[in-house]
N, CA, C and O atoms as a Tripos MOL2 file, in Angstrom:
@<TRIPOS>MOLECULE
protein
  304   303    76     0     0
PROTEIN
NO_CHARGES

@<TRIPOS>ATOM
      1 N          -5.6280    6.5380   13.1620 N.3       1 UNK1
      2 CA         -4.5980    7.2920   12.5100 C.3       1 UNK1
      3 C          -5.2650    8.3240   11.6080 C.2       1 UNK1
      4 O          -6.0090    7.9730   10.6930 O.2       1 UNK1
      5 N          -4.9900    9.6090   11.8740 N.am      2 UNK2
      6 CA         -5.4030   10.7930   10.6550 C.3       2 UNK2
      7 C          -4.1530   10.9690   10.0990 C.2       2 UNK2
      8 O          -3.0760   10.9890   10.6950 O.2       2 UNK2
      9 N          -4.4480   11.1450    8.4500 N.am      3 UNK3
     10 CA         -3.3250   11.9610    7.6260 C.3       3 UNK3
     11 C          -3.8760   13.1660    7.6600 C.2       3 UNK3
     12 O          -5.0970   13.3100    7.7240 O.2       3 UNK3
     13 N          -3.0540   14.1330    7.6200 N.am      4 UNK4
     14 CA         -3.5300   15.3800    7.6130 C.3       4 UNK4
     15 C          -3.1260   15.8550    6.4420 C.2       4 UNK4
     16 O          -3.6860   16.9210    6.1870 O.2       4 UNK4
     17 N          -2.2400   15.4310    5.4690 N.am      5 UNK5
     18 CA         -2.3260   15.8130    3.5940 C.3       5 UNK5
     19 C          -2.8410   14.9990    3.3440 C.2       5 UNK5
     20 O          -2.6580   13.9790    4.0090 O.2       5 UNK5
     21 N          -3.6310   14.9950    2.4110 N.am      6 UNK6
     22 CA         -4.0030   14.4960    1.1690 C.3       6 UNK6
     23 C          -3.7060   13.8060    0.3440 C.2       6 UNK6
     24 O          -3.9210   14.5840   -0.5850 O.2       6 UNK6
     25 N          -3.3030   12.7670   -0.2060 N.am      7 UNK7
     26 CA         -2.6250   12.3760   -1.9820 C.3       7 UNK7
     27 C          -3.3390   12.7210   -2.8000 C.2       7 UNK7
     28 O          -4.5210   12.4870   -2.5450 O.2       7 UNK7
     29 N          -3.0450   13.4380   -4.1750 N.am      8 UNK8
     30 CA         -2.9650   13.8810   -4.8320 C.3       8 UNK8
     31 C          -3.8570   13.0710   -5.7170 C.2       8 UNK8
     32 O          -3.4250   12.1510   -6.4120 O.2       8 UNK8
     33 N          -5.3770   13.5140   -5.6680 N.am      9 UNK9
     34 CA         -6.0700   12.2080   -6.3560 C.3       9 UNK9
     35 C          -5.8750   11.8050   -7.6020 C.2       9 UNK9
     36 O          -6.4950   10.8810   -8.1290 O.2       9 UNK9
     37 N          -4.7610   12.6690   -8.2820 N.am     10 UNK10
     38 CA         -4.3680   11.5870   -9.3650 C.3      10 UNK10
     39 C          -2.9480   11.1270   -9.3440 C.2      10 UNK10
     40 O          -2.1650   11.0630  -10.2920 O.2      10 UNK10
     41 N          -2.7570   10.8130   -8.0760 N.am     11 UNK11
     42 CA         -1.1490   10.2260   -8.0930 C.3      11 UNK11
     43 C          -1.2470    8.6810   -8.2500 C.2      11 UNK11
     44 O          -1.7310    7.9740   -7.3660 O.2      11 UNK11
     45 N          -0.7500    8.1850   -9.4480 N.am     12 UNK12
     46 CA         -1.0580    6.5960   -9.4130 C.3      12 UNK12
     47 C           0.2990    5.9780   -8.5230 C.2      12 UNK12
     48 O           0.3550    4.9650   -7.8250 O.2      12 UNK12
     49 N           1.0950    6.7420   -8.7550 N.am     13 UNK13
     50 CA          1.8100    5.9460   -7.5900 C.3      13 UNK13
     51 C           1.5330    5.9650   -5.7490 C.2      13 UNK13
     52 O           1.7190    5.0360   -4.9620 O.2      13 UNK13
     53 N           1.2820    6.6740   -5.6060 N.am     14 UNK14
     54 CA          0.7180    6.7120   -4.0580 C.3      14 UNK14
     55 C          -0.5820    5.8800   -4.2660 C.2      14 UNK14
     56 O          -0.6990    5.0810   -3.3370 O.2      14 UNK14
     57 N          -1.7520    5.7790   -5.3040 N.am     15 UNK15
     58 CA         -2.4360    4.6270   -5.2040 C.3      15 UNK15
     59 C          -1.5000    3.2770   -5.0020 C.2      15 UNK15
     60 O          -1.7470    2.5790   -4.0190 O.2      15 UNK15
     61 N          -0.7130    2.9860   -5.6630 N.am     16 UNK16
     62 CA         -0.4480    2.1430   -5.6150 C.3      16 UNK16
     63 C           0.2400    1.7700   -4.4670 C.2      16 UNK16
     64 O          -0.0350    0.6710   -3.9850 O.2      16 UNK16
     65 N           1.0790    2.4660   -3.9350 N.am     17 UNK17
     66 CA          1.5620    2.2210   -2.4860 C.3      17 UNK17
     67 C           0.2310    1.7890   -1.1300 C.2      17 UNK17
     68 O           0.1790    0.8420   -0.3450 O.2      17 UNK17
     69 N          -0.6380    2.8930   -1.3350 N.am     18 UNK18
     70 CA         -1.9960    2.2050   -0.4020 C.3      18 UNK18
     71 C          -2.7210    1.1360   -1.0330 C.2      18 UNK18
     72 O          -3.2230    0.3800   -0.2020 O.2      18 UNK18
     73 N          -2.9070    0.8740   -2.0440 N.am     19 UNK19
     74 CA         -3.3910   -0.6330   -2.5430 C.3      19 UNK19
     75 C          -1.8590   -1.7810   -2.0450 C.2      19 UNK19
     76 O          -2.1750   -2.9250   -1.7200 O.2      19 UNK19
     77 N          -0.7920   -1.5310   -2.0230 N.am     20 UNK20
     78 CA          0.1370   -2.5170   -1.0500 C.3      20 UNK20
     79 C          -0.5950   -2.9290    0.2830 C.2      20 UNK20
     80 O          -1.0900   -3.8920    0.8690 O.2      20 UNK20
     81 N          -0.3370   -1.5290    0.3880 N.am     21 UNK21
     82 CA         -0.1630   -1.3100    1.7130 C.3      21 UNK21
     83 C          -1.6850   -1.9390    2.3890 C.2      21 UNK21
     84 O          -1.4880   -2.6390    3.3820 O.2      21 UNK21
     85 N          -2.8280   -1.8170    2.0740 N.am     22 UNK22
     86 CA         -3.8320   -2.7930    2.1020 C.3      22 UNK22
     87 C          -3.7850   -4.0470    1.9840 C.2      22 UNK22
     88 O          -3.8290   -4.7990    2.9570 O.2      22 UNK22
     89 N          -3.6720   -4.5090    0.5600 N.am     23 UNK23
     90 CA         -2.9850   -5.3690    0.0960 C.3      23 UNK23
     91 C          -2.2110   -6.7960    1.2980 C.2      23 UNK23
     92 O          -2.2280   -8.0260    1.2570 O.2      23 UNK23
     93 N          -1.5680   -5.6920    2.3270 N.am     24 UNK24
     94 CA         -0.6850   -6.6380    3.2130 C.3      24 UNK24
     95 C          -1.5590   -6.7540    4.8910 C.2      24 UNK24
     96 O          -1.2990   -7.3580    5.9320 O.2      24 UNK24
     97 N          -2.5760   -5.9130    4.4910 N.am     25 UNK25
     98 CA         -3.5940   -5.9030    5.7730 C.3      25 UNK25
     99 C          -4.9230   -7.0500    5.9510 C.2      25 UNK25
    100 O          -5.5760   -7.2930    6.9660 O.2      25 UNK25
    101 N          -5.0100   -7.4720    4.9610 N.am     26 UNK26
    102 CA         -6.2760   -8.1890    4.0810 C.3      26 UNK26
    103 C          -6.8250   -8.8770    5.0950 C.2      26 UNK26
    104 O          -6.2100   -9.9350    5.2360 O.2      26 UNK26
    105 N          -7.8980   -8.7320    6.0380 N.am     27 UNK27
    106 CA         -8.3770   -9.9520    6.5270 C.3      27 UNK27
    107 C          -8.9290  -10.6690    6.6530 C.2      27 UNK27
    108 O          -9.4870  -11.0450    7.6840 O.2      27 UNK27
    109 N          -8.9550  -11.3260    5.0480 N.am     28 UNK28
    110 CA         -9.7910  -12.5720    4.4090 C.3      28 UNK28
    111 C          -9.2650  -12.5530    3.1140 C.2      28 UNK28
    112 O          -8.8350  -11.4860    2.6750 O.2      28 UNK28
    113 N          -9.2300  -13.6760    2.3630 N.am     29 UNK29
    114 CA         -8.6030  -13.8130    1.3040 C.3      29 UNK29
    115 C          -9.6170  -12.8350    0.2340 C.2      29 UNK29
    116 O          -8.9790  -12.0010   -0.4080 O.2      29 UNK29
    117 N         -11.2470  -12.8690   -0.0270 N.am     30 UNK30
    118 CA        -11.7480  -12.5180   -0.3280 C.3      30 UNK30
    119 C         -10.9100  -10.6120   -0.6400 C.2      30 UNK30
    120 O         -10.4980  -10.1100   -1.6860 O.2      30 UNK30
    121 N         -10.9580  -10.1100    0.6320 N.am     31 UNK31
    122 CA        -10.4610   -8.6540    0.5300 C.3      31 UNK31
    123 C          -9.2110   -8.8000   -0.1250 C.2      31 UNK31
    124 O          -8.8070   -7.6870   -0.4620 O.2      31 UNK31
    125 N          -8.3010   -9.8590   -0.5000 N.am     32 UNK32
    126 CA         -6.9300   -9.8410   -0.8570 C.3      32 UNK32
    127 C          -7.0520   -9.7890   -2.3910 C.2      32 UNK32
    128 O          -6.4960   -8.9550   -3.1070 O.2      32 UNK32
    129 N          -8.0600  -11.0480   -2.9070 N.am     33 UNK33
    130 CA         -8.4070  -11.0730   -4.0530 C.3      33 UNK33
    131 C          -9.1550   -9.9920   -4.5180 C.2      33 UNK33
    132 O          -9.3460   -9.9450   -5.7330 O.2      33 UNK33
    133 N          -9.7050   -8.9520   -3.6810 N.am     34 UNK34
    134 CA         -9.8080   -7.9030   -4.4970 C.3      34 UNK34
    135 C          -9.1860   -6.8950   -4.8200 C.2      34 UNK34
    136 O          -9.2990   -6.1870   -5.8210 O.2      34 UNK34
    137 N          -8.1280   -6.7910   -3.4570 N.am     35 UNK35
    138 CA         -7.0710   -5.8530   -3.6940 C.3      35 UNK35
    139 C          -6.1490   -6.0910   -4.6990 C.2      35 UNK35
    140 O          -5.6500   -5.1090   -5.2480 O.2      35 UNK35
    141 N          -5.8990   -6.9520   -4.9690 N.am     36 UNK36
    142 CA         -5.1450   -7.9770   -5.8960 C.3      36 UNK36
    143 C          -5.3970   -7.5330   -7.4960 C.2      36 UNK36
    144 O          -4.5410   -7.1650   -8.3010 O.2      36 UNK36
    145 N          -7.1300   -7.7130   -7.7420 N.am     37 UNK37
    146 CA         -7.5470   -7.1350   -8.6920 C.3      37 UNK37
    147 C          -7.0230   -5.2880   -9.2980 C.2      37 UNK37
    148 O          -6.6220   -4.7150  -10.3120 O.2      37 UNK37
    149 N          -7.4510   -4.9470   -7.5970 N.am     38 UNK38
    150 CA         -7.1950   -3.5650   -8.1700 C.3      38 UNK38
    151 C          -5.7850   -3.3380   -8.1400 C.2      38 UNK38
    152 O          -5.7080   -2.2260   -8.6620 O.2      38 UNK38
    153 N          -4.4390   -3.7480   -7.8130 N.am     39 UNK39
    154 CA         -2.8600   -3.5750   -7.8430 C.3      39 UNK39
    155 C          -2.8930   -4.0460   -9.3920 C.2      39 UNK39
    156 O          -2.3300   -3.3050  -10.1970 O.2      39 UNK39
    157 N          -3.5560   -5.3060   -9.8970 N.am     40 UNK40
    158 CA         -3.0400   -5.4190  -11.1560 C.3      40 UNK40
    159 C          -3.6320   -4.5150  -12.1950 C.2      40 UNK40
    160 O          -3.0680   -4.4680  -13.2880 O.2      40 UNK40
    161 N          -4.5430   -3.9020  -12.0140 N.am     41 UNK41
    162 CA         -5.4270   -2.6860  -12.8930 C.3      41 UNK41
    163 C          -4.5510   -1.5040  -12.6880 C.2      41 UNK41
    164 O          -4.3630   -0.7900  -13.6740 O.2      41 UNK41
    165 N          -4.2120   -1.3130  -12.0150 N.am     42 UNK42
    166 CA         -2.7370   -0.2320  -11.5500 C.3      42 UNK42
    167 C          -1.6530   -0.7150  -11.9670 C.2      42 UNK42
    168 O          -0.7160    0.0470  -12.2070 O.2      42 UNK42
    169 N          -1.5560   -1.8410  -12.1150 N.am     43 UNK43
    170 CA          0.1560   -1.8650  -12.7170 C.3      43 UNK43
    171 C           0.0470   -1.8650  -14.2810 C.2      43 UNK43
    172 O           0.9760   -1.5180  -15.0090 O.2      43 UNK43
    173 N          -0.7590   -2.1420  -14.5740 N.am     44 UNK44
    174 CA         -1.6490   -2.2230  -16.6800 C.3      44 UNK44
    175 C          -1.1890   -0.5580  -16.9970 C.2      44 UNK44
    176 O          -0.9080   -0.4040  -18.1860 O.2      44 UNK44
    177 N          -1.0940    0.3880  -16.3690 N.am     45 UNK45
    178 CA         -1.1030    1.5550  -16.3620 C.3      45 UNK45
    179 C           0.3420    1.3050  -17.5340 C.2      45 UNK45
    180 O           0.9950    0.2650  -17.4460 O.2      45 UNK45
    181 N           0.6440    2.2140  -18.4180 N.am     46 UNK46
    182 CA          2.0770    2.3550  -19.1290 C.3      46 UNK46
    183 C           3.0990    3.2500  -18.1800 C.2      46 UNK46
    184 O           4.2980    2.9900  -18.0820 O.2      46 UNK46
    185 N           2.2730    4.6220  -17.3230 N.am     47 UNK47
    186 CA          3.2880    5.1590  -16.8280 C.3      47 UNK47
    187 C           3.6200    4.3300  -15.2190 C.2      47 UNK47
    188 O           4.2970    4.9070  -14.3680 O.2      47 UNK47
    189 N           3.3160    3.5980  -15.0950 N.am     48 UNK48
    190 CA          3.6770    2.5280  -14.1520 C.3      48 UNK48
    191 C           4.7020    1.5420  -14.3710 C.2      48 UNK48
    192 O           4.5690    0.4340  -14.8900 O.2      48 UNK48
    193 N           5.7240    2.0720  -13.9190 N.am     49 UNK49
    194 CA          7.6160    1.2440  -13.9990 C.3      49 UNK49
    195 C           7.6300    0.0820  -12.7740 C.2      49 UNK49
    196 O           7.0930    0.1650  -11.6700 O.2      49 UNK49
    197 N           8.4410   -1.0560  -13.3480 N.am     50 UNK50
    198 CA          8.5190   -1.9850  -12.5320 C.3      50 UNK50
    199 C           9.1360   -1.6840  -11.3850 C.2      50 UNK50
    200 O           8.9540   -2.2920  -10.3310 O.2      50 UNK50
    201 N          10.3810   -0.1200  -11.6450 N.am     51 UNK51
    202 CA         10.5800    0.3250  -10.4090 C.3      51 UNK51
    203 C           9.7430    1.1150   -9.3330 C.2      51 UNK51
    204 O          10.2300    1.3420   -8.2250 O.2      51 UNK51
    205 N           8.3220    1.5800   -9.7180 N.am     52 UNK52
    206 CA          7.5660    2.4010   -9.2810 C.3      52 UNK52
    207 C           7.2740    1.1400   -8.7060 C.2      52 UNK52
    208 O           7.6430    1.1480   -7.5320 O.2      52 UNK52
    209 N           6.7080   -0.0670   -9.0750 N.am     53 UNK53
    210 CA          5.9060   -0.8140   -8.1410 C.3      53 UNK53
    211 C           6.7180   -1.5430   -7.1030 C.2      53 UNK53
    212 O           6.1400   -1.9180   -6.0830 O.2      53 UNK53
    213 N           8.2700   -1.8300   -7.2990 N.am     54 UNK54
    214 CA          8.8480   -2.1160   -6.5520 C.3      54 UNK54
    215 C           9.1790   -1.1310   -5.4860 C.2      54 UNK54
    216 O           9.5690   -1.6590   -4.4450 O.2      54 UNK54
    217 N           9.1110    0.3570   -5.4850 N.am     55 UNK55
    218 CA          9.0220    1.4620   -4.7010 C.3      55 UNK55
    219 C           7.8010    1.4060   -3.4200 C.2      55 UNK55
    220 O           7.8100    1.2760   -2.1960 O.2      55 UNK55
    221 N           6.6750    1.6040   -4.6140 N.am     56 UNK56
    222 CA          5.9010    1.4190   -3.5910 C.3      56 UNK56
    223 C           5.2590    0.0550   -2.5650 C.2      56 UNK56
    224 O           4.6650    0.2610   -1.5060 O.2      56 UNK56
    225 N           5.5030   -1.2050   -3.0870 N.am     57 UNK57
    226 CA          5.5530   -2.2320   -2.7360 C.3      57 UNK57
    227 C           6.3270   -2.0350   -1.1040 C.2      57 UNK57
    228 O           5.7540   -2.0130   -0.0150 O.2      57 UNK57
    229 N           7.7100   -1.9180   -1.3770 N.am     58 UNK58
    230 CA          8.6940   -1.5730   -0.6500 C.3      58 UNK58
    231 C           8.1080   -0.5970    0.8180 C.2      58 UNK58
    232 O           7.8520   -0.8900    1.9860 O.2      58 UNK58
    233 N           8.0820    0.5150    0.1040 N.am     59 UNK59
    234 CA          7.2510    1.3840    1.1300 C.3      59 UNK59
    235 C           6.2620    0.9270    1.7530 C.2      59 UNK59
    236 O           6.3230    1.2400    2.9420 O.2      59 UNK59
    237 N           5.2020    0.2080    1.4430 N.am     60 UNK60
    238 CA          4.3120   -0.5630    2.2530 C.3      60 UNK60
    239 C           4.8380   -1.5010    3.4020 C.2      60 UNK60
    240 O           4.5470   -1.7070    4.5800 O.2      60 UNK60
    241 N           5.8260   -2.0040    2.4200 N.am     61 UNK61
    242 CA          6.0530   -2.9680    3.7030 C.3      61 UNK61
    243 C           6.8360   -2.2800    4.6150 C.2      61 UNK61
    244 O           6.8260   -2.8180    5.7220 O.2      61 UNK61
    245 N           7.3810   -1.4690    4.5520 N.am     62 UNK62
    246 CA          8.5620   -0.6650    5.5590 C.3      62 UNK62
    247 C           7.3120    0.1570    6.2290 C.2      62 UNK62
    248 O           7.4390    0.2000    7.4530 O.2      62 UNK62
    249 N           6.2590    0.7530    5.7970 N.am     63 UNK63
    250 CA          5.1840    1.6850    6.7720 C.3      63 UNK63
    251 C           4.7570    0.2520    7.8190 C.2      63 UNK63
    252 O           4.9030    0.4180    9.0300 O.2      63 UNK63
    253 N           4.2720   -1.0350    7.3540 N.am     64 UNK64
    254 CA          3.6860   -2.5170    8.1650 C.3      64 UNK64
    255 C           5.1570   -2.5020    9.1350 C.2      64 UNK64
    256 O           4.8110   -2.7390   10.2920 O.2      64 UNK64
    257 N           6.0890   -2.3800    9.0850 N.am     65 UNK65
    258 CA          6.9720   -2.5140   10.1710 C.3      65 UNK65
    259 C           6.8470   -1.7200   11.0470 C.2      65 UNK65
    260 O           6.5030   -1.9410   12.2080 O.2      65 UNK65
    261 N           7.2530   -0.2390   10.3120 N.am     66 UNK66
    262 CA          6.9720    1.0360   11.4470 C.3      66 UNK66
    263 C           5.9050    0.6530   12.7180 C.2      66 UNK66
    264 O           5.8530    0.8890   13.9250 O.2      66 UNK66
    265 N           5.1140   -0.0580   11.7490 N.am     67 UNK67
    266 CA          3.5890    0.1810   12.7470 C.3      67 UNK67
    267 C           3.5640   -0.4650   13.7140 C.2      67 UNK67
    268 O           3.1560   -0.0060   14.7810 O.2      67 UNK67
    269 N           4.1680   -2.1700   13.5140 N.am     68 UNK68
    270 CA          4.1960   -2.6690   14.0370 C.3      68 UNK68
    271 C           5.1140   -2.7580   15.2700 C.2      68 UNK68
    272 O           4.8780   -3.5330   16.1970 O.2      68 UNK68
    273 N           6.6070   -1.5880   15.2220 N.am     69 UNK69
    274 CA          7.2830   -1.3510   15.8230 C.3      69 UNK69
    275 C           6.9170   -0.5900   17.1720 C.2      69 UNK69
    276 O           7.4490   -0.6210   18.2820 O.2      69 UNK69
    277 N           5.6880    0.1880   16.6200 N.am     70 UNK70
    278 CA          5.1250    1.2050   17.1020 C.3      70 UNK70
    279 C           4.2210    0.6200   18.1910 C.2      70 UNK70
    280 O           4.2020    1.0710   19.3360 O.2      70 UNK70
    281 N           3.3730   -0.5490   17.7170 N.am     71 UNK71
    282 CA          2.7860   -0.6520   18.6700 C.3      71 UNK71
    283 C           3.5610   -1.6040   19.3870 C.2      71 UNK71
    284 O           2.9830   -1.6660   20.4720 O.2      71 UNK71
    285 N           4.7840   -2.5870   19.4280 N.am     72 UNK72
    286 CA          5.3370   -3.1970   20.3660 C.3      72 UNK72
    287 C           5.7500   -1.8600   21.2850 C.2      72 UNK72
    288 O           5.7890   -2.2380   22.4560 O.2      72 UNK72
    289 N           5.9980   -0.7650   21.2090 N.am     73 UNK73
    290 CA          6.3330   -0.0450   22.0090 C.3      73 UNK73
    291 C           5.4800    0.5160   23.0560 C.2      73 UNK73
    292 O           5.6730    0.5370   24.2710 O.2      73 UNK73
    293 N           4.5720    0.9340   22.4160 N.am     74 UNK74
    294 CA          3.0290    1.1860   23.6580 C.3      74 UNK74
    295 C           2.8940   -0.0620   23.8110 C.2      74 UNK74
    296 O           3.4600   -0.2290   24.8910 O.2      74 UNK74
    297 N           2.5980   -0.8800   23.5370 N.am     75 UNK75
    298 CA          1.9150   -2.0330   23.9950 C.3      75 UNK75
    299 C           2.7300   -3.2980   25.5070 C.2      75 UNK75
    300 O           2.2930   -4.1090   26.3230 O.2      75 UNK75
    301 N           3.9280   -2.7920   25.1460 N.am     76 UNK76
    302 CA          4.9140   -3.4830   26.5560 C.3      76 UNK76
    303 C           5.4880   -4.3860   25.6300 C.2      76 UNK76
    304 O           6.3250   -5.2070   26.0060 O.2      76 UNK76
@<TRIPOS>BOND
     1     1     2 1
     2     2     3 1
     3     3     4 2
     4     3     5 am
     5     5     6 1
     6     6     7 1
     7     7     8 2
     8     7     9 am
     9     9    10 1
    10    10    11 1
    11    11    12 2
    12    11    13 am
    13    13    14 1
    14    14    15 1
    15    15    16 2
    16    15    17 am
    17    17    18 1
    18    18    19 1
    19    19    20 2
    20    19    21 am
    21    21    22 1
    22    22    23 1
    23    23    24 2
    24    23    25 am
    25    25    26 1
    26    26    27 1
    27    27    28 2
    28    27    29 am
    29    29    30 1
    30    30    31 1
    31    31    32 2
    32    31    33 am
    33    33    34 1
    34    34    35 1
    35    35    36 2
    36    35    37 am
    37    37    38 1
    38    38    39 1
    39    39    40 2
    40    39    41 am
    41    41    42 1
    42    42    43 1
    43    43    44 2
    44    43    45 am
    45    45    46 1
    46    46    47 1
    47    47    48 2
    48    47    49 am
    49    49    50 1
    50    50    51 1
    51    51    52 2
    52    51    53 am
    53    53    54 1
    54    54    55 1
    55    55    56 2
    56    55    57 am
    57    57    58 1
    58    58    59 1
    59    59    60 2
    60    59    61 am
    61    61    62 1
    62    62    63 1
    63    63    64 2
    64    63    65 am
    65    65    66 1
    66    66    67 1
    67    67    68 2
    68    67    69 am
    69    69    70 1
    70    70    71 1
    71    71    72 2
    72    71    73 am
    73    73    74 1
    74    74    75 1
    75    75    76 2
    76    75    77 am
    77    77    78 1
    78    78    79 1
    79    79    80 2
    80    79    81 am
    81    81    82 1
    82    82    83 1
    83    83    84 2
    84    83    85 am
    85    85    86 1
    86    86    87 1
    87    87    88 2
    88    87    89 am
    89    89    90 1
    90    90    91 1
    91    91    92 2
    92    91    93 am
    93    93    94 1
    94    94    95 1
    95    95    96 2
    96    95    97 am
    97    97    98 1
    98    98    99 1
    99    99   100 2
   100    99   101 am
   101   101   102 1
   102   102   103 1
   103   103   104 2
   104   103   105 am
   105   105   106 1
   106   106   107 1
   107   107   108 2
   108   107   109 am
   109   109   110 1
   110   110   111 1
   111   111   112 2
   112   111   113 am
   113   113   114 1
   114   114   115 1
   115   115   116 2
   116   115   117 am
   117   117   118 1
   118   118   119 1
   119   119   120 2
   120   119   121 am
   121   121   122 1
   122   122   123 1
   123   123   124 2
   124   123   125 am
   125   125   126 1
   126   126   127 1
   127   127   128 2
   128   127   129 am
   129   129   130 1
   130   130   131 1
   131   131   132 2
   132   131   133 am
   133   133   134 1
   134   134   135 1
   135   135   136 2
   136   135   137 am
   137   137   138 1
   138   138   139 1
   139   139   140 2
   140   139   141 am
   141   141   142 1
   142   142   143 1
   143   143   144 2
   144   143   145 am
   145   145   146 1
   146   146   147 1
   147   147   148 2
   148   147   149 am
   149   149   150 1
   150   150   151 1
   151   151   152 2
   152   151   153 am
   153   153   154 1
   154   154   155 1
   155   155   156 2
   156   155   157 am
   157   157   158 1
   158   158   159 1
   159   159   160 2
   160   159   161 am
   161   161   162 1
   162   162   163 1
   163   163   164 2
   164   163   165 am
   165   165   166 1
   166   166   167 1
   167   167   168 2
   168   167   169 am
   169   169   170 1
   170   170   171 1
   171   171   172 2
   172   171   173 am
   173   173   174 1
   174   174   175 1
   175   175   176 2
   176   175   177 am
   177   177   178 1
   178   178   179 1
   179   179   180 2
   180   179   181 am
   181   181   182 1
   182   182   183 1
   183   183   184 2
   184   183   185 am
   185   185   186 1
   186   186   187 1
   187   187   188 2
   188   187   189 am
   189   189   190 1
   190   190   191 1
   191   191   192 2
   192   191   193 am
   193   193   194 1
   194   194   195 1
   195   195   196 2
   196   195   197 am
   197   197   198 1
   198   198   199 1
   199   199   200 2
   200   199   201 am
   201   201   202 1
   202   202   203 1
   203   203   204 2
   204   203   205 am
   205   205   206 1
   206   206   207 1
   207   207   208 2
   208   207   209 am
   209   209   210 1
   210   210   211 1
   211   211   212 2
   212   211   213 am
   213   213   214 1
   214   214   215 1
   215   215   216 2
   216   215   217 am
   217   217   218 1
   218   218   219 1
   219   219   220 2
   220   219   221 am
   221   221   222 1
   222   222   223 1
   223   223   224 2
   224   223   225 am
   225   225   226 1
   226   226   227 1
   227   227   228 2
   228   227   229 am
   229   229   230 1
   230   230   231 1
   231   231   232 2
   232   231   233 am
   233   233   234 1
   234   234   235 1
   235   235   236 2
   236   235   237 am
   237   237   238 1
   238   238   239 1
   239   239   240 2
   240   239   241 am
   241   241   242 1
   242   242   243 1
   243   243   244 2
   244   243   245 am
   245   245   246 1
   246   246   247 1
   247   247   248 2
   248   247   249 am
   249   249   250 1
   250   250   251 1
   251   251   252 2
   252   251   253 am
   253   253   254 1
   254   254   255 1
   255   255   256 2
   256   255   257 am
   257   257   258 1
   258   258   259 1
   259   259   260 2
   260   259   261 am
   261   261   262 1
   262   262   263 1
   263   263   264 2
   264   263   265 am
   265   265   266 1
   266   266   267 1
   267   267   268 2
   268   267   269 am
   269   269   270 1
   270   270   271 1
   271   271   272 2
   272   271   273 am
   273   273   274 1
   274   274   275 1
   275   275   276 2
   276   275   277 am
   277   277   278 1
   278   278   279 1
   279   279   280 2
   280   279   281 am
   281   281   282 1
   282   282   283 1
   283   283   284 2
   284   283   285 am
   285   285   286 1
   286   286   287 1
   287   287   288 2
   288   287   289 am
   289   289   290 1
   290   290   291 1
   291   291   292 2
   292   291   293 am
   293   293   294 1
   294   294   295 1
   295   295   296 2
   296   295   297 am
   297   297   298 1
   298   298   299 1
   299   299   300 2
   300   299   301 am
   301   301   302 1
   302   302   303 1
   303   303   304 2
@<TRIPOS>SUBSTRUCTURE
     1 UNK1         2 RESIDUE 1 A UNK
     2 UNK2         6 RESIDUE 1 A UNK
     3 UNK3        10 RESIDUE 1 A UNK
     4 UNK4        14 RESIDUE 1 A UNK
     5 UNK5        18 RESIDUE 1 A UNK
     6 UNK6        22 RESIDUE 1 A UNK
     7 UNK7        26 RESIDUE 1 A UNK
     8 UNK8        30 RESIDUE 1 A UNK
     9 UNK9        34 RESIDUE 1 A UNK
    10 UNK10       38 RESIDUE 1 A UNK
    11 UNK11       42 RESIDUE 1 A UNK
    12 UNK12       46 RESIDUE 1 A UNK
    13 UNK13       50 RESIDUE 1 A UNK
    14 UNK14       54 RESIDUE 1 A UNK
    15 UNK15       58 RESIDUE 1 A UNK
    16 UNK16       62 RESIDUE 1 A UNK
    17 UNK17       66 RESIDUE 1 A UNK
    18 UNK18       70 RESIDUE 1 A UNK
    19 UNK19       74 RESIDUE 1 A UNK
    20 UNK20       78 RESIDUE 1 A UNK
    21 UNK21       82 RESIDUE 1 A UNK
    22 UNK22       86 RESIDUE 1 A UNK
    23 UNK23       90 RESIDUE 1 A UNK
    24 UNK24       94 RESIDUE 1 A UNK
    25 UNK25       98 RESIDUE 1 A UNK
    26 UNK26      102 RESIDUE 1 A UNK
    27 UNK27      106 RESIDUE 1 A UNK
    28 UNK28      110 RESIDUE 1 A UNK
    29 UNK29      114 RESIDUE 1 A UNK
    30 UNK30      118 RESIDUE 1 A UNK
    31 UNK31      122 RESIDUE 1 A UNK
    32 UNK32      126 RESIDUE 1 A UNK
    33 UNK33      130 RESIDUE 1 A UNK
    34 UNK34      134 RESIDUE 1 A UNK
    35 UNK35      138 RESIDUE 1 A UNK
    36 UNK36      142 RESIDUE 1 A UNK
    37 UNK37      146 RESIDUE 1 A UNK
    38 UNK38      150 RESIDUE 1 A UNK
    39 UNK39      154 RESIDUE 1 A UNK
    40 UNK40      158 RESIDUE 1 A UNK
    41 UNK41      162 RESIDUE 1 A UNK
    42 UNK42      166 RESIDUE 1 A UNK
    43 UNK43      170 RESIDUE 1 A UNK
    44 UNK44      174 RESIDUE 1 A UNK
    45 UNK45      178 RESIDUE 1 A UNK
    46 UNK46      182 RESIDUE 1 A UNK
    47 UNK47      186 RESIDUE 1 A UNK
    48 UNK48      190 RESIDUE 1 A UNK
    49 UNK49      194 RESIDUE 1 A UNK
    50 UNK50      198 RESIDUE 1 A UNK
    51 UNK51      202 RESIDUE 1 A UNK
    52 UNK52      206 RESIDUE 1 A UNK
    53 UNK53      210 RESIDUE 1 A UNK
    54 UNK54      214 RESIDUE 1 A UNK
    55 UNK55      218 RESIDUE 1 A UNK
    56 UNK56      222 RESIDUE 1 A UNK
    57 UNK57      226 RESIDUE 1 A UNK
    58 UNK58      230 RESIDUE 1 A UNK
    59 UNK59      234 RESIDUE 1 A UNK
    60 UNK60      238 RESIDUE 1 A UNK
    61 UNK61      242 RESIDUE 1 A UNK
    62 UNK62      246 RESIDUE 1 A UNK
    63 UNK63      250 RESIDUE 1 A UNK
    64 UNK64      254 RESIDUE 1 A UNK
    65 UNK65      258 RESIDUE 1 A UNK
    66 UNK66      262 RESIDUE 1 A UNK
    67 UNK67      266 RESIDUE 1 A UNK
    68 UNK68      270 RESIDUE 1 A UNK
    69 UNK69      274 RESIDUE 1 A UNK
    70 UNK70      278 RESIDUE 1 A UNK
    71 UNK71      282 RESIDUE 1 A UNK
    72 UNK72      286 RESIDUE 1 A UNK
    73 UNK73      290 RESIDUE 1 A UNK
    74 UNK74      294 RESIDUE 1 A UNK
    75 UNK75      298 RESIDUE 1 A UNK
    76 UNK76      302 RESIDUE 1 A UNK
């Protein structure tokens, strides 16, 4: 997969949506517990709202469906 924009390297909320969104990919607990680390160092943030993390939380998991939708479709 290429993105072809960018995020905005100081958007803490789009970090935080790809630290989900990782977050829900993890494959080993090890990588979880670190992602883990870094979501809660991102949520310590003040301009970080419980609705921002429930946003992007959200969005992660709705992009893990897409994907997965995506490939039941190529895949048969």
């Amino acid at each position: 997969m290429k993105f072809e924009n960018k995020p905005d390297p100081n958007d803490k909320h789009e970090f935080l949506f790809q630290g989900f969104y990782l977050l829900f990919a993890c494959p080993t607990t090890p990588h979880a517990d670190d992602m883990a680390k870094i979501i809660c160092t991102l949520l310590m943030d003040p301009e970080i709202t419980k609705e921002h993390a429930q946003q992007a939380c959200d969005r992660a998991i709705l992009a893990h469906a897409n994907e997965k939708k995506l490939e039941e479709t190529f895949n048969g």
